[in-house]
N, C-alpha and C positions, 0 to 999 in steps of 0.2 A: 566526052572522053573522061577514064577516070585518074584521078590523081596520079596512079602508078601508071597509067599510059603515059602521062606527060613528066615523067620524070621524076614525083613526087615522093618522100618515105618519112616515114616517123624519126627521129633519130633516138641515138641509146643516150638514159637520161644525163649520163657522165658527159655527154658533149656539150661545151662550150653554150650558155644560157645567156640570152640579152637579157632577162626577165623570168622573176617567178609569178606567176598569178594568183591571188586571193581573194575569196570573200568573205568581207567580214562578218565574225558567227554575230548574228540577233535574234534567232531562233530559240526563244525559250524551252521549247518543249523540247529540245533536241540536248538540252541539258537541263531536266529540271531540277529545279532550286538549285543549281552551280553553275548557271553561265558569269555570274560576273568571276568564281575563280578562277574561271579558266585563261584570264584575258593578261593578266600577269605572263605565263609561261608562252602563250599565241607571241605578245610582246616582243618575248625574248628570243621567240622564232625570226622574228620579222628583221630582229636585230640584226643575228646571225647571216640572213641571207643581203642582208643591205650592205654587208663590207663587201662582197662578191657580184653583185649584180643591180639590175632594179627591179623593185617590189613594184606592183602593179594592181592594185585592189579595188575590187567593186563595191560599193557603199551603195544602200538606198536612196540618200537623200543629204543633204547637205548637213544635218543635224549629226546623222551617223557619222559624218566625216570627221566632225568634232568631237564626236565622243573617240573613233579607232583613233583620233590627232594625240588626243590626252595620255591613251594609252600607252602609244608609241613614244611619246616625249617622256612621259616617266621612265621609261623601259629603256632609253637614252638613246632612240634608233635617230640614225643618221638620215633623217627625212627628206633631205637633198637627194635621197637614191627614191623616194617612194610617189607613189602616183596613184592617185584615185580617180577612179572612174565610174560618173551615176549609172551605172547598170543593178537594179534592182533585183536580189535574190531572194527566193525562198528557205534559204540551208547556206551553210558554209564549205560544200563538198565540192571545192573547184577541181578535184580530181575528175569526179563523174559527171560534174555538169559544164564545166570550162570548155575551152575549145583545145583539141590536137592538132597542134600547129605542125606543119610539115616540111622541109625543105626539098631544093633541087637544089644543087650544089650544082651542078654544071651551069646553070644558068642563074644562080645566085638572088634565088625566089622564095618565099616561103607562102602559104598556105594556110587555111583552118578546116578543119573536117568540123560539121556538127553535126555531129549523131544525133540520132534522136533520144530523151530522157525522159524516164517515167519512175524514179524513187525508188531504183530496186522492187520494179516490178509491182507499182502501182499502190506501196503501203506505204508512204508518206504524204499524201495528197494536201496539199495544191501542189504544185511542181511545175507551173505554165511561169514561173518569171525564170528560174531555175535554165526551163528546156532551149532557150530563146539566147542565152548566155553570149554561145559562143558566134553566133549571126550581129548581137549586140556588138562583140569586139572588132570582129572582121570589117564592121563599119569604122569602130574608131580609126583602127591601125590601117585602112585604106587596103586589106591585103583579099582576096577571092579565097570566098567560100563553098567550098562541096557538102553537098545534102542526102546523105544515103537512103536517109529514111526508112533507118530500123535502129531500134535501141540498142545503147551500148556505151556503156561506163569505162571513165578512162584507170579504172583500181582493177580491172578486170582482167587487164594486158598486159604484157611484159614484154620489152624488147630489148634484143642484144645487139641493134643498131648495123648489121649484117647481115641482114634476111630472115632472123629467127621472131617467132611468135610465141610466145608463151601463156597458153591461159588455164581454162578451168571448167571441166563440163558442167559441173553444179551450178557453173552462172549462165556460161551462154547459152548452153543447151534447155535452162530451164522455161516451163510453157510459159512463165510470167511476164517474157521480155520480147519475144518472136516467134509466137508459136503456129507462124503458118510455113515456117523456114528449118530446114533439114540441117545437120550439121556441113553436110556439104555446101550449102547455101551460105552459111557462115562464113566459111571458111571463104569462098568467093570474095563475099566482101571485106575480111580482114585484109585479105590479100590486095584486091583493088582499092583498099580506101585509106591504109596504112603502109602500102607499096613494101611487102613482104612477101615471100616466096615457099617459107617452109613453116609452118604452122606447128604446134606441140600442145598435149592437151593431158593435164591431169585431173585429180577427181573430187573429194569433197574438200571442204572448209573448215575451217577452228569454229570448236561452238563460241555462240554467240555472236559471231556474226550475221546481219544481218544483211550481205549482200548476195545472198546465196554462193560465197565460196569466193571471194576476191582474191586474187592471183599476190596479189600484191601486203595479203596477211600471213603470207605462205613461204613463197620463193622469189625470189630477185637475183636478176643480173646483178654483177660486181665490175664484171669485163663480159668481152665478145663471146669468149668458154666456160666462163668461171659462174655458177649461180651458189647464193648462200640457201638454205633451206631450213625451217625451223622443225622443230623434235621435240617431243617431249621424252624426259627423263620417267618421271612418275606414273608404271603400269597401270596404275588405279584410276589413272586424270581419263573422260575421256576423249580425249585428244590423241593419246597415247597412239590407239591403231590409226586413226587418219592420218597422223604424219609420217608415221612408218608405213603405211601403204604409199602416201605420195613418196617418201624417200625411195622405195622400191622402184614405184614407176619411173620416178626420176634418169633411176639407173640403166635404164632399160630404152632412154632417148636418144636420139642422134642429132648434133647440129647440122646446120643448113653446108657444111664442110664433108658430113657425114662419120664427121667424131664425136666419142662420147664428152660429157658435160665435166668439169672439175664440179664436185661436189662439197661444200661447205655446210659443216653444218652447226647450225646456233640454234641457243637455248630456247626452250620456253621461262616468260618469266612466272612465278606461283600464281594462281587462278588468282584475279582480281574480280571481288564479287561488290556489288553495292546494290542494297535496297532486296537484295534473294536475286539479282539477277547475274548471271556469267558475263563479263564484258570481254570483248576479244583483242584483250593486250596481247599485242606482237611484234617482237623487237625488229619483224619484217619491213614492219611500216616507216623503215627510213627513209626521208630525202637525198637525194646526191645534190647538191648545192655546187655555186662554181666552185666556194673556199671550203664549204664543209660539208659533211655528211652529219646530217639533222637525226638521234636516232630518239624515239621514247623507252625510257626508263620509268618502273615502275613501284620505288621503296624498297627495291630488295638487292643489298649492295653485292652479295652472294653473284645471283645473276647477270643484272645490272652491268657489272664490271666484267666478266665472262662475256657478254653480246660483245661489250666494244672493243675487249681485245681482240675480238674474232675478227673484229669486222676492221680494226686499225690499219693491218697489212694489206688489205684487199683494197684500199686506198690511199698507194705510197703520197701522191700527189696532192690530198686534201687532212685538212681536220678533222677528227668523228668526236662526234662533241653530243653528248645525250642530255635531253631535256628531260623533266618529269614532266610527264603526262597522265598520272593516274584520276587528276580531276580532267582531263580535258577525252580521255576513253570512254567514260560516261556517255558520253555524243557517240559512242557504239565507230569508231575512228582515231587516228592519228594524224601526224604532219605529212605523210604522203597522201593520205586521203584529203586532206585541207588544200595541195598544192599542184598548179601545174605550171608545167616549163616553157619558155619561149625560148628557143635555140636562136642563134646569131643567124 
């Protein structure tokens, strides 16, 4: 049977977190010449979510546990909330290669779905410790794992923890991830493997990234009705018509209620380029933390402060608290990309 047969659903990221999951970045190439800057501000993440939950992080080997330890103690994190676990990874993108933990609320169960993972479609190779992740945890935490066995990144989905689905044709529909499966095939499994009902799909991506169009650099829930969605101001950026075509499409959706969407709309911050390449800052890429909302910020106090006031009101009940991330986007990512949730 499939998880949505027995009860099973993703929940919306705002609910209630026993844990947020990481793994720590050692990926050189994934920030070259800047990984050790990035470990300051990752730090200060870690911090952030340790007054509110437990951290739960995979480390290679005993040596890495020592180096993220030093880390974390400079950065003054309350390591009494933090937990490491020797699961070996290729990358630091526990978004897309972690496990999607599931609950049943009526029978007070929870789950892991592992997809299966292949680096946005097979251009970061090796990726076999990486795919294995979440099979890895389901053993620690004693909890049954389902096996779909098809690819599928958890930056790629969005959920309003109500039956709606949120994604992006440019990622799932692309030939690099399932190319012997139809969008209606998809949709099947989003449906049984995430225990959703009403599925929503819109269209391309922010340049420069590279996960062909991640849901999650784009539009986000806030609440059940509410999604924020990023725009660019600057005709000339371009960015300009992709977002104003997804804000179109946007407008033209229905929830799983079969009402329209409140639509919010936030900044882009000014093109962050390093080395001649476009990197895909987007102040999308927030966490919902149990106490805060994690957002990156990128040197530009203009916008910067514009995202978080936007975003301040759409979460009476938390902090929104922005970090710089302009060395840690380099890794072509942010803190929702870096992160995923373990619901209670």
């Amino acid at each position: 049977m499939t998880p949505k047969q027995l009860g099973f659903h993703f929940p919306a990221e705002w609910e209630k977190h026993r844990a947020t999951w990481l793994s720590w970045p050692h990926k050189e190439a994934s920030w070259p010449g800047k990984i050790n800057s990035i470990y300051p501000r990752y730090a200060e993440f870690v911090k952030l979510l340790a007054e509110g939950e437990r951290v739960c992080i995979n480390v290679n080997n005993s040596q890495m546990q020592v180096e993220a330890t030093h880390w974390l103690k400079k950065a003054m994190v309350n390591m009494s909330q933090v937990d490491f676990f020797h699961n070996p990874t290729n990358d630091a993108w526990c978004r897309d290669h972690g496990p999607a933990f599931l609950v049943n609320r009526k029978e007070n169960k929870k789950a892991i779905v592992d997809w299966g993972y292949n680096a946005w479609g097979d251009k970061y190779p090796p990726y076999d410790l990486d795919d294995v992740i979440p099979t890895r945890i389901s053993k620690s935490l004693n909890l049954p794992v389902f096996n779909p066995n098809i690819v599928m990144e958890g930056g790629s989905v969005e959920f309003n923890g109500k039956g709606t689905l949120l994604t992006t044709r440019a990622c799932l529909l692309n030939p690099n991830r399932n190319p012997h499966l139809t969008q209606t095939d998809i949709e099947r499994y989003l449906s049984e493997y995430y225990g959703v009902n009403h599925i929503l799909w819109l269209g391309d991506g922010i340049e420069g990234d590279d996960t062909d169009g991640h849901i999650d650099d784009l539009t986000r829930f806030v609440n059940s009705d509410t999604v924020v969605t990023v725009v660019e101001e600057d005709k000339a950026d371009t960015n300009y018509e992709i977002l104003q075509e997804n804000l179109r499409e946007l407008a033209t959706l229905r929830l799983e209620t079969g009402k329209q969407m409140n639509i919010v709309e936030l900044p882009m911050p000014p093109s962050v380029v390093y080395e001649d390449q476009r990197l895909p800052a987007s102040y999308a890429n927030f966490y919902i933390a149990n106490k805060y909302v994690v957002v990156p910020t990128f040197r530009n106090t203009y916008t910067d402060e514009k995202a978080l006031n936007i975003l301040e009101p759409l979460f009476p009940e938390k902090q929104v608290v922005g970090i710089d991330s302009t060395d840690i986007i380099w890794g072509l990512g942010s803190f929702h990309c870096l992160s995923q949730q373990e619901p209670e």
